[in-house]
KOLKE-164807 format. One record per residue: residue in three letters; x, y, z of N, C-alpha, C in turn. Coordinates in steps of 0.2 Angstrom, whole numbers, padded with zeros to 4 digits, always signed. Each point is the difference from the previous one (the first is absolute). Layout:
REM residues N
ALAXYZXYZXYZ;...
This chain:
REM residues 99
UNK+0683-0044-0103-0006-0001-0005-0001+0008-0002;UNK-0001+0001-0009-0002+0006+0000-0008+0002+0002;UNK+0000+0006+0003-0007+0001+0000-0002+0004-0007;UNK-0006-0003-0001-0002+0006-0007-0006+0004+0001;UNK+0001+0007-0002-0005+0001+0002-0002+0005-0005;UNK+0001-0003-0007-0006+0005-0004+0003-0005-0006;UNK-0008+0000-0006+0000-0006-0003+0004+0005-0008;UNK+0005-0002-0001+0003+0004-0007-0002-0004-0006;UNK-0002+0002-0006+0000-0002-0006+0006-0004-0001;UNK+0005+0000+0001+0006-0006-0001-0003-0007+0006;UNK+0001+0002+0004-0005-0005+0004-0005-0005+0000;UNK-0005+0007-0004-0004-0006-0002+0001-0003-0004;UNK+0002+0002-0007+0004-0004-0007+0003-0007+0002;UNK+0002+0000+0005+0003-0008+0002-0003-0002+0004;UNK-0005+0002+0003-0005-0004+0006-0005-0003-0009;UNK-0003+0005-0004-0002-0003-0007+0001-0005-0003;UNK+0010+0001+0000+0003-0004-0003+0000-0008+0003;UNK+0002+0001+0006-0002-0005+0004-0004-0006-0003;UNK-0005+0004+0002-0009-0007-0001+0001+0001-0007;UNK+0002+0005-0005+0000-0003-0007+0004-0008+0001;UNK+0008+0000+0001+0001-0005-0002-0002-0007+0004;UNK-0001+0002+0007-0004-0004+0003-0007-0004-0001;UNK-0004+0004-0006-0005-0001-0005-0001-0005-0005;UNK+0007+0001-0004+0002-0002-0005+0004-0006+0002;UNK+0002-0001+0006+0003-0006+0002-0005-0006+0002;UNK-0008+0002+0001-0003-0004+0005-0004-0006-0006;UNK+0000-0006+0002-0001-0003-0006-0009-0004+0004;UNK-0004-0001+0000-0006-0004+0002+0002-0007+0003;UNK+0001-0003+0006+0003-0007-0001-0003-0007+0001;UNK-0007+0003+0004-0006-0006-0002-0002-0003-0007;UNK-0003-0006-0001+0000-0002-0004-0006+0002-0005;UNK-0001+0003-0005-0009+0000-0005-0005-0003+0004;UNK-0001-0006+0004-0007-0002+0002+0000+0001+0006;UNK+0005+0004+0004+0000+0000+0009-0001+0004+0003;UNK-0006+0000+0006-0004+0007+0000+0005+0005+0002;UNK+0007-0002+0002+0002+0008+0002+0005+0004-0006;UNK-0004-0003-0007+0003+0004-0003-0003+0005-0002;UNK-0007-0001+0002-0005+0007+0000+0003+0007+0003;UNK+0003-0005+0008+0001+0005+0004+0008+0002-0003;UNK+0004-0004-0002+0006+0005-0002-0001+0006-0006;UNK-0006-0001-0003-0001+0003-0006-0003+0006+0005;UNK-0004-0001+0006-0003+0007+0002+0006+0004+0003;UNK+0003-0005+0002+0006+0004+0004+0004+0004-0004;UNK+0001-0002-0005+0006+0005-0007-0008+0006-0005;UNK-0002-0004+0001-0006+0007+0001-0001+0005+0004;UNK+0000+0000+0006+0001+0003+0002+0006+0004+0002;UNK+0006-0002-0002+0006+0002+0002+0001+0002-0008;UNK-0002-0001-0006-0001+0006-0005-0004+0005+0000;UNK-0005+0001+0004-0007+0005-0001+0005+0005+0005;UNK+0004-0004+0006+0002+0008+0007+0008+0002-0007;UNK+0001-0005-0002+0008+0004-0004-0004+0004-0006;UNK-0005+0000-0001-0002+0004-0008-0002+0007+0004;UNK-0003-0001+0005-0002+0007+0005+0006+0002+0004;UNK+0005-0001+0000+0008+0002+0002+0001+0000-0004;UNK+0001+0001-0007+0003+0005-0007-0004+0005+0001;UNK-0007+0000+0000-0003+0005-0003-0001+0006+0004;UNK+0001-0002+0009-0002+0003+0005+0009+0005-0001;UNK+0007-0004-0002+0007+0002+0002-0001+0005-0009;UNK-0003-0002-0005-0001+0006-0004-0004+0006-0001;UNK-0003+0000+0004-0004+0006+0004+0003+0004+0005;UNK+0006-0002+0004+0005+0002+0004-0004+0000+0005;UNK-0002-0006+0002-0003-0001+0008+0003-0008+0001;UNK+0006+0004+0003+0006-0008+0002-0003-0003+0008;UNK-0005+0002+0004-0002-0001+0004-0006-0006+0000;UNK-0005+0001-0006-0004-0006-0001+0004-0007-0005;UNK+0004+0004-0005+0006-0003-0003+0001-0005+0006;UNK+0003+0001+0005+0004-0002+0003-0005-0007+0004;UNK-0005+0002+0003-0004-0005+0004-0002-0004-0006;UNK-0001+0002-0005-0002-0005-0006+0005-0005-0004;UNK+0006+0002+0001+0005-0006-0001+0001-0001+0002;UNK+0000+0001+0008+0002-0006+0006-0007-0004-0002;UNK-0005+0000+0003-0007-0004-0003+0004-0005-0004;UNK+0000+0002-0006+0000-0003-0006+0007-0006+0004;UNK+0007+0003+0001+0002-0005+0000-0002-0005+0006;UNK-0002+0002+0004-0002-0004+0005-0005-0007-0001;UNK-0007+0001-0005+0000-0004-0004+0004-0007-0004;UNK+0005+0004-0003+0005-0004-0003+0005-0003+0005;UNK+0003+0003+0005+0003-0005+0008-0006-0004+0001;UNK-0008+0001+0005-0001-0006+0000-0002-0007-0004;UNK-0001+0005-0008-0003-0007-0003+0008-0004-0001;UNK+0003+0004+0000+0011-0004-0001+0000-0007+0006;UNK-0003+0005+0007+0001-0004+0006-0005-0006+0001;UNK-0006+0001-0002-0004-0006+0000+0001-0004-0006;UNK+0002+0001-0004+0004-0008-0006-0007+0003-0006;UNK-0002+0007-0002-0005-0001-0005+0004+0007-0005;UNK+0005+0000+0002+0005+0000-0008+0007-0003+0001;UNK+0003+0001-0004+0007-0006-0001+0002+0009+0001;UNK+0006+0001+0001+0004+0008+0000+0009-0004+0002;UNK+0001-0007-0004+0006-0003-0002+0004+0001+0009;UNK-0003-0001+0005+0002+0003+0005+0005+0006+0000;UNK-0002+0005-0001+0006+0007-0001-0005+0003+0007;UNK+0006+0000+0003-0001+0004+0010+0002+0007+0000;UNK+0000+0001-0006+0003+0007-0001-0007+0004-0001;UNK-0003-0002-0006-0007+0003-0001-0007-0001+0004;UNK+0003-0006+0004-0006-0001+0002+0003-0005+0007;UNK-0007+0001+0005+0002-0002+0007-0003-0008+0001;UNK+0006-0003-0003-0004-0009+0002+0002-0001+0008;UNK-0005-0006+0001-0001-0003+0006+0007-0002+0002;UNK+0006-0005-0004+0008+0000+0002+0003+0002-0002;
């Protein structure tokens, strides 16, 4: 296993890139009148407010808040994938499903 031990601007660009396309894959998959599609809308809100503050924080050259803030962010988008309140076409690459 590599150890890392400093966060590089090449690194962060793919930890960004990352939740970008894992962002742009997550689709809402409860129904219009179900209450937990409130809750998948808070979930992708949330996990766009930590990925907007992970651009701005890695455009400031601070990869260290960068970096807790895109983990957040996609963490977000892992549980809402795990708990069924987005469809994410099951891809286990971007995202940690339950099988």
């Amino acid at each position: 296993m590599e150890i890392i031990t400093e966060i590089t601007r090449e690194r962060m660009e793919k930890y960004l890139d990352t939740t970008s396309r894992a962002l742009n894959k997550v689709e809402i998959a409860p129904p219009p009148r179900s209450h937990l599609k409130k809750l998948a809308e808070d979930f992708l809100a949330m996990a766009m407010s930590y990925f907007m503050d992970a651009k701005a924080f890695a455009k400031e050259g601070n990869y260290v808040l960068a970096y807790g803030a895109v983990n957040y962010a996609h963490g977000w988008l892992d549980a809402g994938a795990r708990m069924g309140l987005f469809d994410v076409e099951e891809d286990d690459q971007l995202f940690t499903l339950a099988e």
